[in-house]
C-alpha positions in Angstrom: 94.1 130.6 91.0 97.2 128.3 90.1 99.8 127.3 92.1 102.3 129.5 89.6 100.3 132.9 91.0 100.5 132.0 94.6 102.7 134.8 96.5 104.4 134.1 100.1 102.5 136.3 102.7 98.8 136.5 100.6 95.8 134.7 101.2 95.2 132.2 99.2 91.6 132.4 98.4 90.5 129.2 96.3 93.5 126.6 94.9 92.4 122.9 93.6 95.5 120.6 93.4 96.5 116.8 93.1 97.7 115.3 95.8 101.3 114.3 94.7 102.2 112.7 98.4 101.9 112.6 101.9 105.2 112.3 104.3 104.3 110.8 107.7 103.4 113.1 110.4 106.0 114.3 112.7 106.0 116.0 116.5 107.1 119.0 116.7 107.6 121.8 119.4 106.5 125.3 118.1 108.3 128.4 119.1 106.1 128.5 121.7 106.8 125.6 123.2 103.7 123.4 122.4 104.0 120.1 121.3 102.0 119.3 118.3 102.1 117.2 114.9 102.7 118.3 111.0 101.8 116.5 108.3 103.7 117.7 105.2 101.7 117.2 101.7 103.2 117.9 98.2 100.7 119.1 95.8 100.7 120.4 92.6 98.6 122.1 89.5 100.2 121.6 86.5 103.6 119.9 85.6 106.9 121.9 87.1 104.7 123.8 89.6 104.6 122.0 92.9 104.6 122.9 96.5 104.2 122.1 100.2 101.1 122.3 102.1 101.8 122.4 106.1 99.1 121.0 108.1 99.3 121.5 111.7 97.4 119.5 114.4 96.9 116.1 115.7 95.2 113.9 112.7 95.0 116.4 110.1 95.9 115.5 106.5 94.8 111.7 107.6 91.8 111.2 105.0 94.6 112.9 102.4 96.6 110.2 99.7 98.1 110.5 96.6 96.2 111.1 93.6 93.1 113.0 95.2 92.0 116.0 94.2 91.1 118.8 97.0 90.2 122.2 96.9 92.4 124.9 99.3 90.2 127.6 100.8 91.0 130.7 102.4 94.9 129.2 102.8 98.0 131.3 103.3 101.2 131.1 101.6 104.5 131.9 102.8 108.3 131.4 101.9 110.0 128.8 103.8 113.7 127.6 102.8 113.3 129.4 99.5 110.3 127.7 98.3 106.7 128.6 98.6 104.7 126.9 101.0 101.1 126.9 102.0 98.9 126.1 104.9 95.7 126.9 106.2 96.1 129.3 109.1 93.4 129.9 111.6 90.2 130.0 109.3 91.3 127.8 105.9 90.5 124.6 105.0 90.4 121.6 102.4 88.2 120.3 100.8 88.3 116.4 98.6 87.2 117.0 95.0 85.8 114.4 92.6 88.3 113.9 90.0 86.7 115.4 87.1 90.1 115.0 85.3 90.5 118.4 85.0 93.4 118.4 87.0 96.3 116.5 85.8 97.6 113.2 87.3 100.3 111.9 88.7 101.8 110.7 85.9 101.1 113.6 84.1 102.9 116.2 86.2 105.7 114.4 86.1 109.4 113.1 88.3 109.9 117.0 88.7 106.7 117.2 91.1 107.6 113.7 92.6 111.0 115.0 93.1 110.9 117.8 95.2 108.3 115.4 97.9 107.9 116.2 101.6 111.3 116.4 103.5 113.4 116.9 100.8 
């Protein structure tokens, strides 16, 4: 699966992606009232097709930089501001990938992915 086939409210069953860059974690209160922390990172496939994975919980997406390669399993994606964005839900996870160069690089998927970063 690429990025480009990702629908908002399907599973996302398997997705490798760069990352492209993480934004420092943030408190938040959910709707519920708990307090907890999101880490925003953007990610992206293939130049022009980006988007925004939402992790949720104290100290995740800490072992996570820019330029590594991870693998998305069993993620969801939904629509958030207009823009498709993906997390892992109750039973998904990441995985870090050795960069087999099979995915492009940074430089590679160029200012449009750098562009549209984390709290923009």
């Amino acid at each position: 699966m690429k990025l480009s086939e990702v629908e908002p409210e399907k599973n996302v069953i398997e997705l490798i992606v760069r990352v492209v860059s993480v934004a420092p974690p943030r408190m938040i209160t959910t709707k519920y009232g708990k307090k907890t922390q999101l880490t925003e990172v953007l990610v992206a496939d293939e130049p022009g097709s980006s988007a925004i994975l939402s992790l949720w919980g104290f100290g995740e997406g800490t072992d996570l930089s820019a330029g590594k390669v991870i693998k998305i399993i069993d993620g969801w994606a939904k629509e958030w501001r207009g823009n498709v964005q993906l997390s892992l839900g109750r039973i998904g996870r990441y995985e870090e990938l050795e960069d087999d160069g099979t995915v492009p690089t940074i430089s590679q998927l160029g200012s449009a992915a750098v562009s549209t970063g984390p709290g923009e």
